[in-house]
N, C-alpha and C positions, 0 to 999 in steps of 0.2 A: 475081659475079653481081649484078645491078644489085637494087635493092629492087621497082622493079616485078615483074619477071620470077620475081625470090624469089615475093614476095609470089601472084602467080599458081601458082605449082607447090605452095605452101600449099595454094590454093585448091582446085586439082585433086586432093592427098593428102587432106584431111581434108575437103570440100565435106556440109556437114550436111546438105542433101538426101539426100547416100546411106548416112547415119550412123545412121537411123533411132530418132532423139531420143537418141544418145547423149551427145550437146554438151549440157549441162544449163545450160551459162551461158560468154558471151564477153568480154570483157574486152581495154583497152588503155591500156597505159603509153605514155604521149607519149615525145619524144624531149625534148634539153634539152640547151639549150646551154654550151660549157666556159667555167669563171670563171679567166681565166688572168691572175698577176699576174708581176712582174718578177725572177727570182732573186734573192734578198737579197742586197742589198752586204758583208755580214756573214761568208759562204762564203768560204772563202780560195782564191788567185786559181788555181793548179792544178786546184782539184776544179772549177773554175766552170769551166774550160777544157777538161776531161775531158766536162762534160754535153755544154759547147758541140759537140764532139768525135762525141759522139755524139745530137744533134742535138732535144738540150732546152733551147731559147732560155726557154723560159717556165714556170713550177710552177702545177699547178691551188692554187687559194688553200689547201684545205687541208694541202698539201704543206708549204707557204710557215708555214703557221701551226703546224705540226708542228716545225717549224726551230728558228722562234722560241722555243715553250713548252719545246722542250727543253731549252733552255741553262741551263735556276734548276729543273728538278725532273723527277717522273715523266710522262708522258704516256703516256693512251690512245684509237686513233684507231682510230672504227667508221665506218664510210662502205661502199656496195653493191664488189658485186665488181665488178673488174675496174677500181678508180677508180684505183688507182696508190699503195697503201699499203705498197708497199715503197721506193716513192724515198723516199714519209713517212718512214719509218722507217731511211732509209739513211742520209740527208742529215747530221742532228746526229752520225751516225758516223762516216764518212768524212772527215766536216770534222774532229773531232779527231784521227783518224787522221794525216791529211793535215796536220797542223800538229805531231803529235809519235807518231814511230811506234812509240814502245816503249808507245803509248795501247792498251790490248786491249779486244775485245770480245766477249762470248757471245752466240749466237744460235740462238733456243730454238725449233723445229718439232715438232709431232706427229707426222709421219712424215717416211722416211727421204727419200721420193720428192721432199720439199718444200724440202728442205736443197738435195739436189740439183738441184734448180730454180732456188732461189737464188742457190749458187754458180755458176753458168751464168751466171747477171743478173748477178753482180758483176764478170766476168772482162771481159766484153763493155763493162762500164763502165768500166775502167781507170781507176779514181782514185788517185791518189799514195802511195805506203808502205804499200799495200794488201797484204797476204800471207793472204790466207784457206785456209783448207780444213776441209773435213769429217772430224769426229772421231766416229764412230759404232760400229756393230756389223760394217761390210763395211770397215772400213778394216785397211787390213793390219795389221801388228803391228809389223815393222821400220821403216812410217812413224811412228809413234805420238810417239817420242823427239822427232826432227823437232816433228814441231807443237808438243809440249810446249815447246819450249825457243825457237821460231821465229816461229811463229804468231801475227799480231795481229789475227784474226778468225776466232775457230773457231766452224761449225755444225756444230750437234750437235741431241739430243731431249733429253728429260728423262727417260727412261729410262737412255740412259748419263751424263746426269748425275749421277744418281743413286748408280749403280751403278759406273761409271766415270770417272768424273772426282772425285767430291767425296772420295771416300774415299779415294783415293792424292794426296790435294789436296800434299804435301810434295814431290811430281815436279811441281807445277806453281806451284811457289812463285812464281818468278815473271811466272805468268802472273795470279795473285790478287793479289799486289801490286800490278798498273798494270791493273786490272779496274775500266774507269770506267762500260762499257756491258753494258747486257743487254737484249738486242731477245725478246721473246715474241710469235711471229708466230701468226694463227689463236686467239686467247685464247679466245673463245666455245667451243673445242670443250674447255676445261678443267673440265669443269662435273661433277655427280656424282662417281662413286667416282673415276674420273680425274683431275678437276679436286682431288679434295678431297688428294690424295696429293700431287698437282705443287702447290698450295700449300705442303704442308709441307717439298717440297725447293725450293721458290725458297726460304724464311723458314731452311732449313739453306744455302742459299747467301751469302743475307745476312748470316749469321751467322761463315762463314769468312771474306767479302769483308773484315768488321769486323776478325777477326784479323790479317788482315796491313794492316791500315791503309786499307780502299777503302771507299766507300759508295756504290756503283753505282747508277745511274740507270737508269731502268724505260721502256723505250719498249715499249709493248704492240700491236698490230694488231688488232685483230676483225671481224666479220661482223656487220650491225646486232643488237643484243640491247634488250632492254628497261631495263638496269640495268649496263650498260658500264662504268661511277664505281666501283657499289660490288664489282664482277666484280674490277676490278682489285686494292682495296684488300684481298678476300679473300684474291686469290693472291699478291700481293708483303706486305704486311701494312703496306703506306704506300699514302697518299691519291695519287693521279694526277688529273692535268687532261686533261679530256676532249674532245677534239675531233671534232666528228660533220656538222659544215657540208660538204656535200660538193662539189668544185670542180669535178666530172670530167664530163665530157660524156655523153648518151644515148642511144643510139641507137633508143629507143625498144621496147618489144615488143608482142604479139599473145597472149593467154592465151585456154585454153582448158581447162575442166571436164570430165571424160568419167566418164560413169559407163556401167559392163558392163552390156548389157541384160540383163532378169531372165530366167530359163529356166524356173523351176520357181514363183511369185507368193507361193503356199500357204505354201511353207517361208521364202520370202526369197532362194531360191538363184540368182545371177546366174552368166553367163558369167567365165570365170578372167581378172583383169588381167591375167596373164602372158599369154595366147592374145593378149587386145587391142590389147596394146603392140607385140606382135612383129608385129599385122598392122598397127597407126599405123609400126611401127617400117619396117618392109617397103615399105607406101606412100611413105613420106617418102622412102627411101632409091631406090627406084625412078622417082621427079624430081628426083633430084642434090640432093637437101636434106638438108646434112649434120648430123647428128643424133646426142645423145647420150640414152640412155635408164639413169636411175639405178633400183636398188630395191635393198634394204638386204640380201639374200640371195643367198648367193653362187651357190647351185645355181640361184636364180632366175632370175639374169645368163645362167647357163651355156644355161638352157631358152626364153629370149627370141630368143640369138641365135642358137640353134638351128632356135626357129619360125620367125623372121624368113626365115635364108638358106636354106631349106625353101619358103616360100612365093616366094623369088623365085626359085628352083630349079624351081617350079611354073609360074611363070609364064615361064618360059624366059630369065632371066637367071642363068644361075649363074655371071656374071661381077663380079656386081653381089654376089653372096650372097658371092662370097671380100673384098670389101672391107667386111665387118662383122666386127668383133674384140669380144670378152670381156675384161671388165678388172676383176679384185681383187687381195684382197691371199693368199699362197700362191704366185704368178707370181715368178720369179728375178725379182731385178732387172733381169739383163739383157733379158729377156721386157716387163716392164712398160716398158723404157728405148723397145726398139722399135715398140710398141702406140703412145707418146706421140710418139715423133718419124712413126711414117703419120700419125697424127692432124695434125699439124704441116704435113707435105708434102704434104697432099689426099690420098696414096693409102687411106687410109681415108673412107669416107664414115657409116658409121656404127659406135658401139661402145656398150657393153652394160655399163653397171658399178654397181658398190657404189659404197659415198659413199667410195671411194680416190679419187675423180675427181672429189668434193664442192670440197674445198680449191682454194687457189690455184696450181695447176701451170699452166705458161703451153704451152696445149695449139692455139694458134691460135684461129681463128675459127669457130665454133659455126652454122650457123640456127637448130638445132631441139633443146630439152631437151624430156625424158618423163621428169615422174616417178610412180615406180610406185606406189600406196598412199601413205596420208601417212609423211611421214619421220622422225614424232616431234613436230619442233617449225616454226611459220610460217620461222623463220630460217633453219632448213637446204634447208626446201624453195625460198626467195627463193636461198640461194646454188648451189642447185642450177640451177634457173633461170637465175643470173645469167649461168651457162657458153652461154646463146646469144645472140647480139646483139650480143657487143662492139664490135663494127665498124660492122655493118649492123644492120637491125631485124628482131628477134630472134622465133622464135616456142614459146611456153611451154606445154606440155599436163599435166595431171594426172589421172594414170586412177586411177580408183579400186579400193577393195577391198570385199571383203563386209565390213569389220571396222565397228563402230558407228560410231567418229568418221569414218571414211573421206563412210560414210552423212547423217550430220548433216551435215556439208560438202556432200554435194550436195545435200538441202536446204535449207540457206542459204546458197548461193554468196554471195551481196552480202556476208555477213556473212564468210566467209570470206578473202575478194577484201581485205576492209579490215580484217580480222582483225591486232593490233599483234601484235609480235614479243614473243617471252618471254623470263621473266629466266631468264639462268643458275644456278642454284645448285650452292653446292657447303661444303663443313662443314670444313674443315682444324680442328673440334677434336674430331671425331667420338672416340672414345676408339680403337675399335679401329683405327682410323688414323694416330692420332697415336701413339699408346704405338708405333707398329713405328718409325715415324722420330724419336722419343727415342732408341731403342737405339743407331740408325745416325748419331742426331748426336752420341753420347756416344761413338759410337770415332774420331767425326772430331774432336772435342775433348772434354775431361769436361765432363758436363753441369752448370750453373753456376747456382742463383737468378735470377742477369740476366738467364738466354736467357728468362726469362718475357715480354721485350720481344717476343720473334720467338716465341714458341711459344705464347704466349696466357695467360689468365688458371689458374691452378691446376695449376701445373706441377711445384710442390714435393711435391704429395699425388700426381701421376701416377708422379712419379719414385720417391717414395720404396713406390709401390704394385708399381714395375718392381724393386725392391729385393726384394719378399717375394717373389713371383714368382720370383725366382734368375737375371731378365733382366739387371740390372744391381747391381753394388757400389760401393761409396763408397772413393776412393782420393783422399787429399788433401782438397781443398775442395771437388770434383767428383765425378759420379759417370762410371763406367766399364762397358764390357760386362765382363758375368762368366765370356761364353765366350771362348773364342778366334775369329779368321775377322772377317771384316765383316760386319756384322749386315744392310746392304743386301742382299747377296744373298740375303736372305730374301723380300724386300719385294717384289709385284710391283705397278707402281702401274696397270695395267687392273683390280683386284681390290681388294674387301675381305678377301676369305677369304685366309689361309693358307697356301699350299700348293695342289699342283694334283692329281690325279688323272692318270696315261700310261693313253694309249688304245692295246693290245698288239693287232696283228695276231697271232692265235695260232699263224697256219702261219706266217709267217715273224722272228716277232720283234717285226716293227719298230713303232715307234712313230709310229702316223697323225694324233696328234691329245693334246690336252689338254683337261681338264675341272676347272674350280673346284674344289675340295673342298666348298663347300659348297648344289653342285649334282648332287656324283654320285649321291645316292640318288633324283634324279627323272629322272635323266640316263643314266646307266650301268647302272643296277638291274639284276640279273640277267633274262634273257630283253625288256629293254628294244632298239629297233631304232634303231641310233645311225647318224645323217646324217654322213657327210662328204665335203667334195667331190663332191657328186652320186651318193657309194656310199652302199648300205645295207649296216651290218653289225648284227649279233645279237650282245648282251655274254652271256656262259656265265658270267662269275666277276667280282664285285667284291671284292677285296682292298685295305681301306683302310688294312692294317699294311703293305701292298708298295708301295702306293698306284699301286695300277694297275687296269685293267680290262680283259678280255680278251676278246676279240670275233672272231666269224668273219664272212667274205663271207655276204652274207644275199642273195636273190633271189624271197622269196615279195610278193605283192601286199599287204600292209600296213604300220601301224606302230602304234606304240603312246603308249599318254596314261597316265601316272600319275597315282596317287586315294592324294591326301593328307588325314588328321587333324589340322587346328592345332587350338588352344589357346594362350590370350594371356592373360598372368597380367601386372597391371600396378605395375608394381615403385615410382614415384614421377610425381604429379600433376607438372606444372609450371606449367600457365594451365588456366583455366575462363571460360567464358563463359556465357549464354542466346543461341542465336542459334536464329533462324526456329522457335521453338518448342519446343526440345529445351536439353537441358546439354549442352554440347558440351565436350570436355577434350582437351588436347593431353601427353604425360607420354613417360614411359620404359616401355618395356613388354618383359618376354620373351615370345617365340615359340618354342612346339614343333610340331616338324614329325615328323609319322612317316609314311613313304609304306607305306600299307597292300597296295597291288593294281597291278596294272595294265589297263589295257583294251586287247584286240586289233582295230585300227580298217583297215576295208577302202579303200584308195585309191581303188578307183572312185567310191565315192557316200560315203565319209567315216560308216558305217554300224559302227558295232560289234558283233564277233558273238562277243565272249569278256570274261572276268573274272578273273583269274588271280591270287589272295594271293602273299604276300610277307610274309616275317618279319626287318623293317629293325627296327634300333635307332633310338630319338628322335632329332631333331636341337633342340638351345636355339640362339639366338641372342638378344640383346639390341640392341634398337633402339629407333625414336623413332616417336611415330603420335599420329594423332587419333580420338579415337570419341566418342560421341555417345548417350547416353540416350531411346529410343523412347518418349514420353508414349501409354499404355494407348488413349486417345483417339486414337489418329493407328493406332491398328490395330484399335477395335471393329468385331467383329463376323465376326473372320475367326478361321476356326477355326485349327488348329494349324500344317498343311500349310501351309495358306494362307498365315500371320502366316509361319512360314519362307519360304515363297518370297519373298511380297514383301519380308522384309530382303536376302535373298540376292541378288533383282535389284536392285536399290537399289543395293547392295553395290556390284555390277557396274559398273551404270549409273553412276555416280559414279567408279570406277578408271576408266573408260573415258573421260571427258570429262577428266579429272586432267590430262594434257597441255596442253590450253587454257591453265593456268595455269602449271605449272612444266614446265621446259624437261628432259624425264621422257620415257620411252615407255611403255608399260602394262607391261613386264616387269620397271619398277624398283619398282612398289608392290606390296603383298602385304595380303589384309581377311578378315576374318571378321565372317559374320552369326551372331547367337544369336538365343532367345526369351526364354533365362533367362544372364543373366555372374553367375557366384556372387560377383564382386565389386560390382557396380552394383548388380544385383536384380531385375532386369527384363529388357526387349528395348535389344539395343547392337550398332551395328556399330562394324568397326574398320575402318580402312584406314590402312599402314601402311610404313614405305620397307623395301624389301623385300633391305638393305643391312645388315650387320651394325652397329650403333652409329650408324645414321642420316645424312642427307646432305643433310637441309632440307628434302625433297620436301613432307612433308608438312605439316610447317610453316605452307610459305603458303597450302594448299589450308585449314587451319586459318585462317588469317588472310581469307582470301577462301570462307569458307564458303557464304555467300547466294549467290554465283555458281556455286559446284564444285552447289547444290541446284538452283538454275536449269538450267543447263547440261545437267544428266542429268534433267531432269525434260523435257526439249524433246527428247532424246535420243530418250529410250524414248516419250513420250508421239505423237511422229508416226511411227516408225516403220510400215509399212503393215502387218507381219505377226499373224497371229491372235492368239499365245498367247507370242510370243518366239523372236528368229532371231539370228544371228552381228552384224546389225546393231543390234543393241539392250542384249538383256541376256545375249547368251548369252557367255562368255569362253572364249578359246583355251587360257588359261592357269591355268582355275577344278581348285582339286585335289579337287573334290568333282564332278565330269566331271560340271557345269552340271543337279546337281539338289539339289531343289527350286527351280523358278522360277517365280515368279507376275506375270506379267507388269502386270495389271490393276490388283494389289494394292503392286507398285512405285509404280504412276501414283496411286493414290489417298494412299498414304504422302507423299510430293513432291508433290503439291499441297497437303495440310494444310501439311508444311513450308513449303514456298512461299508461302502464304496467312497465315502466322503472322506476317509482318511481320519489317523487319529487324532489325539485331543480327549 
């Protein structure tokens, strides 16, 4: 489709004339032409033959410059999607392949779907002594030996890294002995509890490559981040040279802001972004504008593409409604395999997904990305985006939600439009994270004084702490696990917690689903209505000695919100500051959680018409957070109620902008407001990573405090609604079911602060 004729069927799908002021703001990325320099003379003459072959006369310059800095060390190369960061990262490998093939290399994706994309690109490449394949969870068993012993370019994840590969590392002797490369594709998406796990098995990887004599080299990949350099040096635990100059050509796009008109003014309540997407979704797909629609929810996807081939079903195309597909994760592979190749051959025109379809799978040519609500962070939503356009000029929509930040964003489009990307963080010395992969790297060798190279500073006090514990014993020089088994298959690295909770279909058995352990008491609670896959079930029994939960088919019209009791008793300062008028402290804190109740909330109007106790035991965990001391002054004059709601909005209002700075969603932070902390003495809120033994979040929101006060003070202060709405201060995810709120006495708190001057 030519770019005029696109460009008009845009026009015709989304024409703001008929949108009635739902376009809040337009926006355009020019195009921009490719910097192509000459394939390095340096490539040995095969692999140059091979590109030739398949018809890469020329490397965009980044490519070229990725070539070079590989040869003397690590490299990390962040550039937009679709610029060509896998020949990046191909090139320095293939070339020593291609020059000695008993060279191996590891090649590290977050999903399984991305391995298998890439082995697809390498086949089609045909470079010289190339023998790859995929070593994962769906690979057979009787292949397994094979790669071990054959293999000079195994993709794989970090999960059966972890679990499968490092701990039977003596079957792969020698594949760790001629172990010169480790490609880490996607590295932005390593961040949090995730990121903080897969640090400590790259640094357990480093650490066996060192055994058998290798010291592998770190090519990384990313999606632009704010802090790329030092992302990298977290997860491998050496410095990399960073390449971000991007050489690749643009094709330009077309952005567009939408916000759901309001229905109800009084409350805040607007129309559902699921209803609006599926009809942008519907429009678009009804002038052959092929269109991907991302939101983080998987039943979400399922209700979009539903509304969507429904309204084109209405409109008398239900030919047009069969070429709309759903796409998560749940789906067989072979399921997911054929969703990606329609997308591929045109017979899809549009499809409906979770961020499975964020990443780089090479899914053909895109016009139209939707994304649904914000995605967490500016980065995910630019590479959400970046999936339309790659060819042609692309066009980019974001609908919004009732949720605060969604709201703040459609009042400050400009600011959002030019909103920088954010850092990734992630803690690989978080304690409850680390202490699981000491165990697992002490059965992959005894743990030794020296690994304090790779495992970080105080490592002798960890170990000898896993000693009392009866986690591990001292055998020889080293220390050893004291159980039997591999301690990995303990370890899940999606998780802090421990161990998981089985979700039991009661009439038949089976097992629908799993739950963190250290979310079953808000999640599973007895008479709680647990979501999966688009069912409702009702849990009857939690059993956390069977560690299961037992649930039957549920069909009445509600669901329910649990009403939590913290308490945060803080265990050790570690900084103190003055900033904007308060003491502000950053330290170690535990958390108790006890879920007291539950509330039974009516789907139609989101109304609650029940209250229902519960006699749960406490939960402790220990973690990392900032709080802040309320000067009497910045609350005269407000009575009791009062002085509580406004810390409690406040509270809000500040988890809810948190995102702005770390690369976080509002369900990784956890806060309490007081009047009186019997520690401080006064009025203190916390906010606090909502992560067992911490993960940085809040950190930086401690380090950029003046902005996390700014930010929620513009938040709630334009807000249109009376007294406090879902756009402001009210939270989805508050355990005290969003009371006391004061919404006025937020605004006047955060203006004193705000007014106090920086610091």
């Amino acid at each position: 489709m030519s770019e005029s004729l696109l460009t008009s069927r845009w026009t015709l799908a989304i024409d703001p004339a008929l949108r009635d002021g739902r376009i809040v703001e337009s926006a355009s990325e020019p195009a921009s032409p490719p910097r192509l320099v000459e394939v390095p003379t340096g490539i040995e003459p095969a692999l140059a033959a091979a590109l030739a072959r398949g018809g890469i006369a020329r490397l965009y310059s980044h490519q070229a410059e990725a070539f070079r800095e590989a040869a003397t060390g690590n490299v990390i190369l962040t550039t937009p999607t679709a610029s060509g960061k896998s020949l990046a990262f191909n090139l320095p490998v293939l070339d020593a392949i291609a020059r000695d093939e008993k060279t191996r290399a590891l090649y590290l994706y977050p999903t399984k779907a991305l391995a298998q994309d890439q082995a697809r690109s390498l086949a089609r490449l045909g470079a010289p002594n190339l023998r790859p394949a995929i070593y994962d969870g769906d690979t057979p068993r009787d292949e397994r030996p094979a790669i071990r012993r054959s293999s000079n370019l195994v993709l794989t994840n970090p999960d059966m890294l972890h679990v499968g590969i490092m701990p039977h590392h003596r079957g792969w002797g020698d594949f760790f002995a001629n172990l010169d490369w480790v490609v880490v594709d996607e590295a932005h998406t390593y961040r949090g509890v995730f990121g903080s796990h897969v640090a400590n098995v790259l640094r357990r990887l480093r650490r066996l490559a060192r055994a058998y004599g290798r010291e592998p080299r770190f090519v990384m990949a990313s999606a632009t981040i704010a802090n790329p350099g030092e992302l990298a040096e977290r997860l491998t635990g050496a410095p990399a040279r960073l390449i971000a100059e991007d050489g690749a050509p643009s094709a330009g796009r077309e952005i567009r802001l939408w916000n759901p008109p309001l229905v109800n003014p009084a409350i805040g309540a607007r129309r559902s972004a699921l209803a609006e997407a599926a009809d942008l979704m519907a429009d678009l797909v009804s002038h052959e504008v092929r269109t991907i629609c991302f939101l983080k929810s998987r039943k979400g996807i399922e209700l979009i593409r539903k509304f969507a081939a429904d309204r084109l079903t209405e409109r008398g195309r239900p030919d047009l409604a069969d070429r709309i597909a759903p796409y998560r994760a749940g789906y067989t592979p072979a399921q997911r395999r054929e969703i990606e190749a329609k997308l591929v051959s045109g017979e899809l025109l549009g499809v409906a997904s979770t961020d499975a379809l964020e990443l780089g799978i090479d899914i053909g040519g895109l016009d139209a990305a939707i994304c649904v609500t914000f995605p967490g962070t500016v980065a995910g939503l630019k590479q959400m985006w970046g999936r339309a356009g790659r060819r042609e000029k692309g066009l980019a929509v974001y609908v919004a939600g009732p949720d605060g930040l969604d709201q703040y964003f459609c009042r400050h489009p400009d600011e959002f439009l030019e909103r920088p990307v954010e850092a990734a963080i992630l803690d690989h010395l978080s304690p409850e994270i680390r202490d699981q992969h000491l165990v697992a790297a002490a059965y992959e060798l005894p743990l030794t004084p020296e690994d304090e190279e790779f495992f970080g500073d105080g490592l002798e006090e960890a170990g000898q702490a896993l000693v009392r514990r009866g986690e591990l014993r001292r055998a020889g020089k080293g220390l050893v696990p004291r159980r039997a088994g591999f301690a990995a298959s303990d370890v899940s690295l999606r998780s802090s917690s421990v161990g998981d909770v089985a979700v039991v279909d009661g009439d038949s058995g089976e097992v629908i689903g799993t739950v963190e352990i250290g979310r079953a008491f808000t999640t599973v609670h007895p008479g709680a209505v647990y979501m999966h896959l688009g069912s409702s079930w009702e849990v009857e029994q939690l059993d956390l000695n069977q560690g299961q939960a037992i649930v039957r088919r549920f069909d009445d019209e509600w669901y329910t919100r649990p009403k939590v009791e913290t308490e945060i008793f803080i265990d050790k300062v570690l900084e103190t500051k003055e900033s904007r008028g308060v003491k502000l402290s950053f330290g170690r804190i535990s958390v108790t959680d006890q879920t007291m109740a539950y509330q039974r909330i009516l789907n139609a109007d989101g109304e609650a018409f029940d209250l229902v106790d519960l006699d749960l035991p406490e939960q402790e965990f220990q973690t990392r957070g900032l709080w802040y001391e309320v000067p009497e002054g910045f609350l005269a004059g407000m009575p009791l109620n009062a002085m509580l709601g406004a810390l409690h909005a406040t509270e809000h209002g500040q988890i809810a902008v948190l995102p702005l700075i770390a690369m976080c969603d509002r369900w990784d932070i956890g806060g309490l407001s007081t009047n009186l902390h019997v520690q401080t003495g006064g009025p203190t809120i916390f906010i606090y990573d909502g992560h067992p033994g911490g993960i940085g979040l809040t950190k930086r929101a401690f380090d950029l405090f003046p902005r996390l006060v700014g930010d929620a003070l513009r938040l709630i202060r334009e807000c249109p609604c009376d007294s406090g709405c879902p756009s402001c201060v009210q939270s989805p995810k508050c355990g005290n079911l969003n009371e006391p709120l004061f919404k006025a006495g937020a605004i006047a708190l955060l203006e004193a602060m705000d007014s106090a001057g920086p610091g």
